[in-house]
C-alpha positions, 0 to 999 in steps of 0.5 A: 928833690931837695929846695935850697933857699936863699940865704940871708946875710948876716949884716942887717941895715934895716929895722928889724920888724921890715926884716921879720915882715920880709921872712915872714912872706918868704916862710909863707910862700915857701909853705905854700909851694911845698902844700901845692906841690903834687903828692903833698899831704896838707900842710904838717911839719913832720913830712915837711921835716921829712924832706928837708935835709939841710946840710952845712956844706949846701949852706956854705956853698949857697949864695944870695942872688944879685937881685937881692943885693941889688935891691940892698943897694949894695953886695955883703960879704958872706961870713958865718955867724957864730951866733945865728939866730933860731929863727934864722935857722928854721928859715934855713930849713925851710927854705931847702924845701924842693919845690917839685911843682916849678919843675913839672910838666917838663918845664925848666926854671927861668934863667934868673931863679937858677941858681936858688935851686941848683937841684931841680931838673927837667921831670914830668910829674902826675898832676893833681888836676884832669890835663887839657885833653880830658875831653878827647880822653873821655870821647875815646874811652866812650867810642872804644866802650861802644866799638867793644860793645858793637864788636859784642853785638855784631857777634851775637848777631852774626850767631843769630843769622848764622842759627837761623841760616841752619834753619832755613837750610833744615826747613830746605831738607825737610820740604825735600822730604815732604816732596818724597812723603807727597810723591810716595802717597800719589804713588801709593794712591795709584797702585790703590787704585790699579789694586782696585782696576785689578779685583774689577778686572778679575771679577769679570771673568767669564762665568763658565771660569772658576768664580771662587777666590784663589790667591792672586784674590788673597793676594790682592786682598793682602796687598790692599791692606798693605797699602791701606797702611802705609798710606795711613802711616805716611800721612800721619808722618806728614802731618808732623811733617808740616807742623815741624816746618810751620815751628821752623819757620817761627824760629828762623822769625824769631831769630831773624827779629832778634837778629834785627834787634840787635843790629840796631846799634850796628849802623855805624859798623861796616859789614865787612870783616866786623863779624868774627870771620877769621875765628876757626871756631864759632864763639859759644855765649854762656853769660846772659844778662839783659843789659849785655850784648847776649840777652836772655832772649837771645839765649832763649831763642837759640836754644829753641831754635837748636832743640827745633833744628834736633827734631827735624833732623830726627824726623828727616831720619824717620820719613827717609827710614819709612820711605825706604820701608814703604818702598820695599813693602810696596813692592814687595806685596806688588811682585807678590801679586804680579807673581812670576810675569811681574819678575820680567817685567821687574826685571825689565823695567830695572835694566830700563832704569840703569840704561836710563842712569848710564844714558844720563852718566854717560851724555855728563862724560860726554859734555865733560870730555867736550870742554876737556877738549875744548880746554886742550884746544885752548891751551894748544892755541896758546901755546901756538901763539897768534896766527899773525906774527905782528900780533906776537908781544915784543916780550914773547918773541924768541929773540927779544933784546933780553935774549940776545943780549944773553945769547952773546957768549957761547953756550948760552942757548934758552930752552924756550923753543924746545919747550914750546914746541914739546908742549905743543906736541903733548898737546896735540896728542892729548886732543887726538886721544880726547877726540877718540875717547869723546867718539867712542862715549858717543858711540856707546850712549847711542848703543844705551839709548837704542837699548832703552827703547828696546827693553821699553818696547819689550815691557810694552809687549807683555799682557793686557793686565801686567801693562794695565799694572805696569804702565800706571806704576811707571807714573810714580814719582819716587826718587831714584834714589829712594828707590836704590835705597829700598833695593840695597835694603831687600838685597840684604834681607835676600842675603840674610835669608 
């Protein structure tokens, strides 16, 4: 923006060192304005030469203000001096200077210095000095550094209890599969001891019988081996068993207290909707710095916690592979010993179990056919509506202002009823047939139970040694479906052969 100065007038009343004193105060005032103007580099006559332009148009069209001819006492006529001095002119020049600095911030000029610079305009300008809200502007760069620095922590926190819930849900299957381990060795244990009742037994035979070992002795003695190995080879197991969940349970305390340590910073932050839920994928941290959201702690105690979370789940897959083996190979060597009679009663205990499974599926389909029925019941009622008519709303009524209103013109018929009474038809046939089918569920699950006891009394029925046998393998606690897995693994080994 370019500052035109005041002219002065070419007649001169005064002596000439108060003229000289007098420009020499407006030169300096001038050179101070273009110094403090913002942008302004210093005080040096080339960029001042720079932004000055000067034109005899903008010199002839100026004119001196009324407070300065006022102060003259009178008011000179304006003409052009030929013979216009030097200093006069860098005067001039001078004076033409924008002075940016009365227009900044959006603040205009007072009335009276209007027309001295007739150029300058409203404008907002950077200033070179911090502005008033510098301390709101430096509290909300400190709150956002430390939201964006919770945000961080609460997301390398909510990892953590994310990593050390996997934990504890591994340490949850692992203490299942020590359950198994546990109860497949009390099984274990007991047919030792029925092996060992069953050699006593046979040596007790009359003496004028035949004394020499044969093969149900052979057979005993085989699977007394058997066994004595797989009870070796499931209690190593279960010693790596409880090592692994004693280095679980140190990770998920690891990771719990890096999680705690972290979640010192997040007192202010709100539990909800502050860590990352909407994400579709979990943020994965690479960058480890020990002054960053994600330390190398964290980092270390993650990568701990994964290989941990790896070895267990190998493990698992080893016990269940082994427990599926011990199962096969016990009863394997137990039909073996058993021979032809421990066919029927195998055979008789299987049907057992499946009549026991079928029972327990079909008492679930009757509870799920009871509270179908009990839904159907319910949604006919609703739909029947209260059974006393002052109970009916004013907007379920059939003819409602609404529908009366709509029902003056022909034609106009609403198929509500027609739909009510049709759905409660459907309703109705929907109980009746849920009804028939709960009946005949009923009728079936007494036909299962009675069977059960029927194949119960018949394996109770078979000889003094195979109940001996049979009655303590029926107190082992082996899973069902361990013991499905097993029989799927020697179905396929049958068909392969």
């Amino acid at each position: 923006m370019q500052v035109q100065s005041v002219p002065l007038g070419s007649v001169t009343i005064g002596p000439r060192s108060w003229r000289d004193d007098t420009i020499s105060s407006i030169r300096r005032a001038e050179r101070l304005v273009r110094q403090t103007r913002p942008g302004a580099s210093g005080s040096g006559s080339g960029s001042t030469g720079a932004r000055v332009t000067t034109t005899s148009s903008s010199r002839s069209s100026s004119r001196r203000p009324r407070s300065c001819s006022a102060a003259a006492g009178f008011t000179p006529k304006r003409t052009e001096d030929a013979t216009e001095t030097a200093e006069d002119k860098i005067i001039e020049k001078e004076s033409e200077e924008s002075p940016e600095t009365l227009c900044k911030n959006k603040t205009s000029r007072p009335q009276t210095t209007g027309p001295m610079f007739p150029e300058c305009t409203q404008r907002t300008s950077a200033v070179p000095f911090p502005p008033t809200s510098l301390r709101e502007q430096c509290a909300g760069a400190s709150v956002a550094v430390a939201a964006e620095y919770m945000r961080k922590v609460r997301e390398v926190e909510g990892h953590l209890r994310r990593q050390a819930g996997r934990v504890t849900q591994e340490g949850v299957k692992l203490e299942r599969e020590r359950g198994h381990l546990e109860k497949m060795l009390r099984n274990i244990r007991t047919n030792l001891s029925i092996n060992r009742r069953s050699s006593e037994g046979r040596s007790r035979r009359p003496p004028t019988a035949e004394t020499q070992r044969d093969g149900a002795d052979y057979l005993l003695a085989c699977e007394k081996r058997e066994l004595v190995q797989l009870k070796q080879d499931l209690e190593g197991v279960l010693r790596n068993t409880l090592t692994q969940l004693q280095a679980l349970a140190q990770s998920r305390r690891q990771l719990l207290d890096s999680a705690a340590e972290r979640a010192r910073v997040l007192e202010l932050l709100p539990h909800s909707g502050s860590a990352g839920r909407s994400r579709s994928a979990a943020q994965t941290f690479t960058k480890t710095d020990p002054i960053s959201p994600f330390t190398p702690e964290c980092k270390q105690v993650l990568d701990s916690s994964s290989s941990t979370v790896k070895q267990s789940q190998l493990l698992r897959e080893n016990i269940r592979q082994m427990l599926t083996s011990a199962i096969c190979r016990q009863e394997a060597a137990h039909q073996a010993v058993n021979d032809g009679l421990v066919k029927k009663v195998a055979e008789t205990i299987s049907l057992q179990q499946r009549l026991t499974l079928m029972s327990a599926a079909t008492r679930q389909a009757m509870f799920r056919k009871q509270r179908e029925i009990n839904c159907i019941d319910h949604s006919h009622g609703r739909a029947q509506g209260p059974e006393y008519s002052g109970d009916i709303l004013s907007r379920e009524k059939l003819n409602r202002p609404m529908v009366q209103v709509y029902q003056r013109h022909p034609g106009t018929q609403l198929p509500e009823a027609v739909q009510l009474i049709q759905g409660s038809a459907v309703l109705r046939r929907c109980l009746t047939s849920t009804e028939g089918e709960l009946v005949r569920l009923q009728d079936t699950c007494l036909q299962l139970v009675h069977n059960l006891h029927g194949k119960r009394t018949a394996a109770q029925v078979d000889s003094a040694v195979l109940r001996m046998r049979r009655q303590q393998v029926d107190k082992r606690a082996v899973p069902a479906f361990l013991q499905q897995e097993a029989h799927k693994n020697q179905l396929a080994l049958s068909c392969v052969q």
